[in-house]
N, C-alpha and C positions, 0 to 999 in steps of 0.2 A: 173758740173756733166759730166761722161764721156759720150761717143757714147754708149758704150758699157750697162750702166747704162740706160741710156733714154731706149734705145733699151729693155732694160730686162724687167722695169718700164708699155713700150706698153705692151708688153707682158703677165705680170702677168694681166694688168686689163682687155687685153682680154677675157684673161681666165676664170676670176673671173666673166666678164658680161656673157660668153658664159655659164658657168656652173649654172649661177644663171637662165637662160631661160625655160620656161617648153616646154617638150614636148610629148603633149597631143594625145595619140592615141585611137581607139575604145578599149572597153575593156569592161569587165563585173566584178561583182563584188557582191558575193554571203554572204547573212547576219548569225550570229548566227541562226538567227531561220528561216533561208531557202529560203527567198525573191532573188530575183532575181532584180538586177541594173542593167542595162545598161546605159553606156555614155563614158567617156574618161577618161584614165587615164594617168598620168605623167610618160611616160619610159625613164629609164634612163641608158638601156642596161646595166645592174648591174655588173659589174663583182662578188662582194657580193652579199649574197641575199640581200634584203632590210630590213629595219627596219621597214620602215611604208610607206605607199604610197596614194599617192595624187588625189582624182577622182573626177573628173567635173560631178555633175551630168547633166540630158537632160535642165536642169532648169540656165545651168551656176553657180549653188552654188559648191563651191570647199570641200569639206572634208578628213581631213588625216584619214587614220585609221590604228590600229597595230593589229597583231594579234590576240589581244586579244578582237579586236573589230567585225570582220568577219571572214565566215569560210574558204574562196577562192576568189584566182581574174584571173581574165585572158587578156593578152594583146592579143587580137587578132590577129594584123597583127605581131606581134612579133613571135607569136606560143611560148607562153610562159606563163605555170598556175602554182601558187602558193598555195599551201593548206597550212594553219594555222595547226603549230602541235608542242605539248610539248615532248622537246627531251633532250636527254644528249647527252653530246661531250666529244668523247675519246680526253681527255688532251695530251695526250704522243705524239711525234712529226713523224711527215708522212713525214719530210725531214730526210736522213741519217748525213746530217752536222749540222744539231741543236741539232740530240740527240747525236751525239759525243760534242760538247757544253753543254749540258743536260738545253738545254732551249726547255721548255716545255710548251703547254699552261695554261689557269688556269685551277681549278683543276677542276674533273667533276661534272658538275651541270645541274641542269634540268633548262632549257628556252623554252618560247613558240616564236615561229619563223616562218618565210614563207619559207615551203621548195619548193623547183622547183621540177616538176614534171617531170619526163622522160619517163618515163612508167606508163601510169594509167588503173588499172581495176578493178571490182567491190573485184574479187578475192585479188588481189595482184599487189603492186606499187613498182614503184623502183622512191627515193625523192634523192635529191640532199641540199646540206647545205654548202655553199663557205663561211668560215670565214677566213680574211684575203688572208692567201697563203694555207691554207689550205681544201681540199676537203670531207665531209663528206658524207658517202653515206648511205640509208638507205632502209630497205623494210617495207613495211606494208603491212599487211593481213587484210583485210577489212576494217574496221573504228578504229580498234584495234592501239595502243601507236605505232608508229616508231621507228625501234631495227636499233643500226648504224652496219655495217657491218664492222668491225674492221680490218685496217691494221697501222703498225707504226712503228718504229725503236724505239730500244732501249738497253744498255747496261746490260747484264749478270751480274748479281753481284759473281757470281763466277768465272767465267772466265776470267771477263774485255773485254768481246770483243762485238763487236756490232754485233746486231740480229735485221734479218726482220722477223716482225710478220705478216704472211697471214691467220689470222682465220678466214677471210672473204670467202677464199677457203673453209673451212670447214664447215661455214654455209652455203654457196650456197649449197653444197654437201646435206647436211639438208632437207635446205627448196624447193629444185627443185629436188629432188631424183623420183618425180611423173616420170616425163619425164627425162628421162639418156641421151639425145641427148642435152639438154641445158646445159649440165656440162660436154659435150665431151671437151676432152686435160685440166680439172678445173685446172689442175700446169699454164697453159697460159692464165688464163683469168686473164687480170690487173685488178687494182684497179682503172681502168678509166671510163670516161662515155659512154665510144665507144664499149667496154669490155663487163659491166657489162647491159646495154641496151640490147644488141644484145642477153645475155644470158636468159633474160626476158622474149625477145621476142619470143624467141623460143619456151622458156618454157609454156606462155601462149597460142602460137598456138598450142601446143601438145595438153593441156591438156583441155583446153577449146574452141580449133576450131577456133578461132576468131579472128580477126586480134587484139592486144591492141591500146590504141590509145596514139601514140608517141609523144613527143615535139620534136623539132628540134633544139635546142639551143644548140651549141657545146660548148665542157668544153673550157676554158680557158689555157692557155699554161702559165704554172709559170715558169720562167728562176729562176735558183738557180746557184749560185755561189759558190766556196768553193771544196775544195779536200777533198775524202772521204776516211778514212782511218780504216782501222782495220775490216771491213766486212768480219765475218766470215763463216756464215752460216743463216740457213734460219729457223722458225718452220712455 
């Protein structure tokens, strides 16, 4: 066997011991019918959200649970809360070089999921949902379903050409028209988490006085690769 081989051989089973390790921080973890956990839970600094997560309780007993088993959890020293919520996911692709490929995700369907929280108030929430490379962003209005805020590329069928869809400026426009200060310059608010936070924020200090109360978990930087070609315009 080569140097080169041994060498890689270390490596993968470092990896495989270091990724199989838990690590267990404070954390809470709120039930169906409203109990309140506290103990530790396994972070795993997600770049996805997660599927299901792992909580020690004060007892040392371990339990997984999915969303469909609690309503929230929280990693404390993470600064980082998840609420359980039934959503759909815009299929159509958020990269410009997939949907000129016309790979797309599957098709849209309703899942219950842990969305990360960015902005939470009794009012109004701004959720986060990282599948794969892709970002999904959403708001809720009190306790009410999670509406995704729609951005995505995609090919004109009469045209042929490729189109960025920002209807997500349009709903902002919508649902924050209370306070006109959180939708100043809306052609420049991205579909990012820095973007759309900020506009939140605003919005909830107008209208409600209040500071909201923030996560600090910064999005994720996806490298895309690939020449983008035929970008003609924008709705």
């Amino acid at each position: 066997m080569s140097r080169t081989w041994i060498l890689f051989a270390i490596g993968l089973a470092l990896y495989l011991h270091s990724s199989a390790q838990t690590n267990y921080k404070e954390g809470i973890v709120i039930g169906n019918n409203g109990d309140t956990l506290r103990g530790k839970i396994d972070y795993r600094n997600w770049r996805s959200n997660p599927k299901v997560v792992r909580f020690q309780h004060t007892n040392g007993q371990v339990t997984t649970y999915t969303p469909m088993d609690i309503r929230s959890f929280e990693v404390i020293e993470a600064d980082e809360s998840y609420v359980s919520a039934s959503v759909t996911m815009d299929p159509l692709a958020e990269d410009p070089n997939k949907a000129l490929q016309d790979i797309n995700g599957e098709a849209d369907q309703e899942e219950t999921r842990f969305l990360l929280r960015l902005v939470h108030h009794p009012t109004i929430s701004l959720l986060l949902l990282t599948k794969g490379d892709r970002n999904h962003f959403y708001y809720r209005k009190g306790t009410e379903k999670p509406v995704e805020l729609i951005h995505h590329f995609e090919i004109d069928k009469v045209t042929d050409q490729l189109t960025e869809v920002k209807l997500y400026q349009s709903q902002l426009a919508t649902i924050l028209s209370p306070c006109p200060s959180s939708i100043k310059d809306l052609d420049h608010i991205r579909y990012q988490t820095e973007d759309l936070r900020k506009a939140f924020q605003i919005y909830l200090q107008c209208t409600e006085g209040v500071k909201p109360e923030v996560h600090s978990k910064k999005e994720s930087t996806v490298i895309r690769f690939g020449l983008v070609a035929g970008l003609s315009h924008t709705q």
